[in-house]
N, C-alpha and C positions, 0 to 999 in steps of 0.2 A: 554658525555654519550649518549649512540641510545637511544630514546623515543621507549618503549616496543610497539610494531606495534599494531593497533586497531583490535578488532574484529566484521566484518561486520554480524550484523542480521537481515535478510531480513524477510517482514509480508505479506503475500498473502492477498488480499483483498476477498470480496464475496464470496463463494462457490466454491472457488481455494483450493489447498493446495502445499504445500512444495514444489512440483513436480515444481510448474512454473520458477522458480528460476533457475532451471538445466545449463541453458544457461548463464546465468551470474555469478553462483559459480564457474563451469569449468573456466570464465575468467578470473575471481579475483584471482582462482588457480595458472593460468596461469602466471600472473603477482605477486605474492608471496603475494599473502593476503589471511589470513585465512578467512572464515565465515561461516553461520549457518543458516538455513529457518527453521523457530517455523509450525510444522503445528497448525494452529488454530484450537480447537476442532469442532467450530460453533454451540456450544450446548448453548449459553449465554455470552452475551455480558463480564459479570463479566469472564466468565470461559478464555475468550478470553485475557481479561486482566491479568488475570494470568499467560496464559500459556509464554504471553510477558515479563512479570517480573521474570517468573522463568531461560529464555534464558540470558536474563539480568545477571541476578545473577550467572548463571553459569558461566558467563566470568571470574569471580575470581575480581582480581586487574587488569586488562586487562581496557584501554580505549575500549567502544564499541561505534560504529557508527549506529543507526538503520534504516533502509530504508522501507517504509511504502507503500502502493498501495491501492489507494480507501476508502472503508472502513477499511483499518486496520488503517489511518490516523486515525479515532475515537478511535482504540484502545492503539495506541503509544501514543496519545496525551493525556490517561488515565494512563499510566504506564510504559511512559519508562524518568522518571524524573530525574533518577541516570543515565546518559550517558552524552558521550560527543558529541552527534551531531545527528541530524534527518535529515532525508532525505524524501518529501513526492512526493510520483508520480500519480499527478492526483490524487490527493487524499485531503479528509476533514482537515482543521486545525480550528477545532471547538472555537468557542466564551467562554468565560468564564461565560457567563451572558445565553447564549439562547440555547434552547436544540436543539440539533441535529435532532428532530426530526420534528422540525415544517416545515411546507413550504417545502415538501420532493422536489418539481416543481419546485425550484428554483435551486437544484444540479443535479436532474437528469431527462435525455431527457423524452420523452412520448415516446419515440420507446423503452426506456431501461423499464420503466414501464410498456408497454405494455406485454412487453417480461416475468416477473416478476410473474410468481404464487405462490398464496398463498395455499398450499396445506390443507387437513381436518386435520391432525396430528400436525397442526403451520406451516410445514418447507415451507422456502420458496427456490425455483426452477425458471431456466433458462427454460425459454420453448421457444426460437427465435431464427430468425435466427444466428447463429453463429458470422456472419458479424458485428452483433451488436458491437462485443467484440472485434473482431477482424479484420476489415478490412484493414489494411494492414499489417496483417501477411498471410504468405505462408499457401495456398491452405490445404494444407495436414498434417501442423503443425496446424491451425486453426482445423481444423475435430478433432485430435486427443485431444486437450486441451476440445472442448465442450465434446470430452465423457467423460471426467474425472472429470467436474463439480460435485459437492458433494449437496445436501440438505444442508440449513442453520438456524439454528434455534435461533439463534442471531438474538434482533432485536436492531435498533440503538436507542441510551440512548432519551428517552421522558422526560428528567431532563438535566441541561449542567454539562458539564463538568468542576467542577473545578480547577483550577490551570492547565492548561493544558499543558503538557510538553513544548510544543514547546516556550513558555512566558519563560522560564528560559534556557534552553538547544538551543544552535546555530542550524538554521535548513536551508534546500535549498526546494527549490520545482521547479518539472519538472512538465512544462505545457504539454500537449497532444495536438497536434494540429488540429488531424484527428480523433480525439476523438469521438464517435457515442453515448456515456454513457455518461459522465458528459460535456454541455457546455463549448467552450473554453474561456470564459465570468467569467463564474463561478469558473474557476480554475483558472484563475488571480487576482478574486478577493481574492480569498483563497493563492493563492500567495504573495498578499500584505504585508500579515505578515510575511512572510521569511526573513529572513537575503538575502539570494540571490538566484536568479531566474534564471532557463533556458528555454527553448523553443525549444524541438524536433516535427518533422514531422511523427507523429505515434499514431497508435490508441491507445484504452485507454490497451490495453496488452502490452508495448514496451518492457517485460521481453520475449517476442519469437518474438515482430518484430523489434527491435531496445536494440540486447543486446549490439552492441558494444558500442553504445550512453550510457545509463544507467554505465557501466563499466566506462564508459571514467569518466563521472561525478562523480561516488562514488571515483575511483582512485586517479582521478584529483584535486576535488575540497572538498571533504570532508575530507579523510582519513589523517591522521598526518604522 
């Protein structure tokens, strides 16, 4: 009997939404895999975890596969415990023991912090150059992704997180190698705890500079 095919749910990180994904659903389409991108509200970390578990649960009886980027790594690894497989890119695979919130300097650069406002209303805002995000994606897909940036009013949990998905559910993580956002240092060390590791040459967006990479991976090595 065919294993009922996975459904792939993708988590935009930061002040992304659903939109980044475009590139990599078209190719999962392309090669006959279903899947799905949660926009995250950004209105609360909790709200965020939500809206994860409710994509979740929408799959039915469906195996789902979830793929995480950056900060939604803190959110997957809050609520996606009922799947069969993580996927994190460049992204947090938080401790059980130590909040996420400490030591912000050890996961992300001082250029990505520098960039980083905190606006009078909470939200926090990209205010740099674009390059930050994206330096080796194209010119003109780079312009277009920073004006779609959203406010973010999520801040990351100053409690840890416990039981975090990734400790019971099989996970992979893609290193970023040209990464300008988080240390490539720090995302191996956060790779440690994978099941298994890869290593592309792309900055910390590789969902518009490196979609064929990311596809090959979720295809290849995840999916049942």
């Amino acid at each position: 009997m065919a294993l009922t095919p996975a459904l792939v749910v993708l988590v935009h990180g930061a002040n992304h939404g659903a939109w980044c994904w475009s590139e990599v659903i078209h190719r999962l389409e392309s090669r006959g895999h279903d899947s799905t991108a949660v926009d995250l509200p950004l209105t609360s970390f909790d709200d965020d975890v939500d809206a994860v578990r409710s994509a979740i649960a929408a799959a039915g009886e469906r195996p789902v596969i979830v793929v995480a980027h950056s900060y939604a790594g803190l959110v997957v690894s809050a609520g996606a415990h009922d799947t069969d497989g993580l996927l994190f890119i460049a992204a947090r695979m938080p401790s059980p023991t130590r909040a996420p919130a400490v030591d912000p300097a050890s996961w992300q650069s001082p250029e990505f912090q520098s960039a980083m406002i905190r606006r009078q209303d909470g939200a926090l805002v990209f205010a740099g150059d674009p390059a930050v995000l994206y330096n080796t994606t194209p010119r003109a897909v780079a312009a277009d992704a920073a004006s779609r940036l959203r406010p973010m009013y999520s801040s990351v949990p100053e409690r840890p997180i416990p039981n975090p998905a990734w400790m019971t559910v099989p996970s992979t993580y893609v290193v970023c190698k040209q990464d300008r956002v988080i240390a490539v240092a720090a995302q191996r060390a956060m790779a440690a705890r994978a099941d298994r590791v890869f290593e592309i040459e792309s900055d910390h967006s590789p969902f518009l500079s490196a979609p064929d990479e990311i596809t090959d991976i979720v295809c290849g090595r995840t999916l049942r």
